[in-house]
N, C-alpha and C positions, 0 to 999 in steps of 0.2 A: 452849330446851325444845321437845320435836315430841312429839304426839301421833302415833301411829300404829293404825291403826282397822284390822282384819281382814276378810275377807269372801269368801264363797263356797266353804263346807265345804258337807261333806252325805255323803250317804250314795250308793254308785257300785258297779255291779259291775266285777268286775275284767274289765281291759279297756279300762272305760270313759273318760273324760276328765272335767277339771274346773278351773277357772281361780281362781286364788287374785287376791285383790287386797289391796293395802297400800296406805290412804289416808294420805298424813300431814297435820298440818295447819301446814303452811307450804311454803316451796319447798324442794325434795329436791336443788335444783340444787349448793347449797354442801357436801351431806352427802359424805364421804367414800366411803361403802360401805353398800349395804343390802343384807338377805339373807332368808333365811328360813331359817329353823329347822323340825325337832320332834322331837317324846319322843313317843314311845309308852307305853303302861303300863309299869312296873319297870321300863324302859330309861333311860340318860342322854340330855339332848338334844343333838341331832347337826346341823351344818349341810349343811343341804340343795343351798343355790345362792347364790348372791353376786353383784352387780354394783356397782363401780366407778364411782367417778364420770367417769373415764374412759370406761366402758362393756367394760372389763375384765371377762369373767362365768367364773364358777367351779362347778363341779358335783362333787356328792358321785358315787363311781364306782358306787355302786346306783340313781341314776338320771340316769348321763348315756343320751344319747339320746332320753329320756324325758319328760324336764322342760327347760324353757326361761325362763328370766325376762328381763324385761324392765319399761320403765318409761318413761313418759310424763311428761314437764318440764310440761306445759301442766296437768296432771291432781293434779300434785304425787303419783303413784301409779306402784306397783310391782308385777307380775305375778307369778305364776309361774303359766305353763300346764303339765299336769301329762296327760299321754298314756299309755295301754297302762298302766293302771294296775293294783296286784298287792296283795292282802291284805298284805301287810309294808309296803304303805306308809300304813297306817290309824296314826295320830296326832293330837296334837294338833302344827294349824303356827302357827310366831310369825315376826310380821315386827320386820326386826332393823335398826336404826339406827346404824352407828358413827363415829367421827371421834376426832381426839385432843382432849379427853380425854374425852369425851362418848358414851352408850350407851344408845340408847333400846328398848326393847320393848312391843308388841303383846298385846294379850289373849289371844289365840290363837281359831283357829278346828279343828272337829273336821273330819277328813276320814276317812270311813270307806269301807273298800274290802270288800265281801262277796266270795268265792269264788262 
């Protein structure tokens, strides 16, 4: 079982930056893949970015360039810094925990982007 705890929404104009973090409560070193997710209002939820336990990372094409994750072994925690940000990317984000057979999620946190 992993807890995964969210952190660092808010409210940003567009443009601005904001760094997400994903605590979990054990070591992240054995986990397969963690990611982040979000939904927006009336939207399905879409994945955002992904890393590997390898350190393999993956980005959705609405924000590569943009977004970065990243994740610290010592911290048991996972990033995502989030640059030049745009009102489409206001959501709620969840940090995502997977492996075979096991799939953890986060509460989520609100990121809101004003024009």
């Amino acid at each position: 079982q992993v807890q995964l705890v969210e952190s660092g929404g808010g409210l940003v104009q567009a443009g601005g930056s904001l760094r997400l973090s994903c605590a979990a409560s054990r070591s992240i070193f054995s986990i397969h893949a963690m990611g982040w997710y979000r939904q927006a209002p009336g939207k399905q939820r879409e994945s955002v970015a992904s890393i590997t336990v390898g350190g393999n990372t993956n980005y959705a094409d609405s924000v590569k360039g943009r977004f970065t994750i990243s994740r610290d072994f010592a911290k048991n925690t996972v990033y995502l810094q989030m640059n030049s940000l745009k009102p489409e990317d206001t959501a709620v984000y969840y940090c995502n925990a997977h492996g075979t057979p096991y799939e953890y999620w986060g509460q989520g946190t609100q990121v809101t982007v004003s024009s």
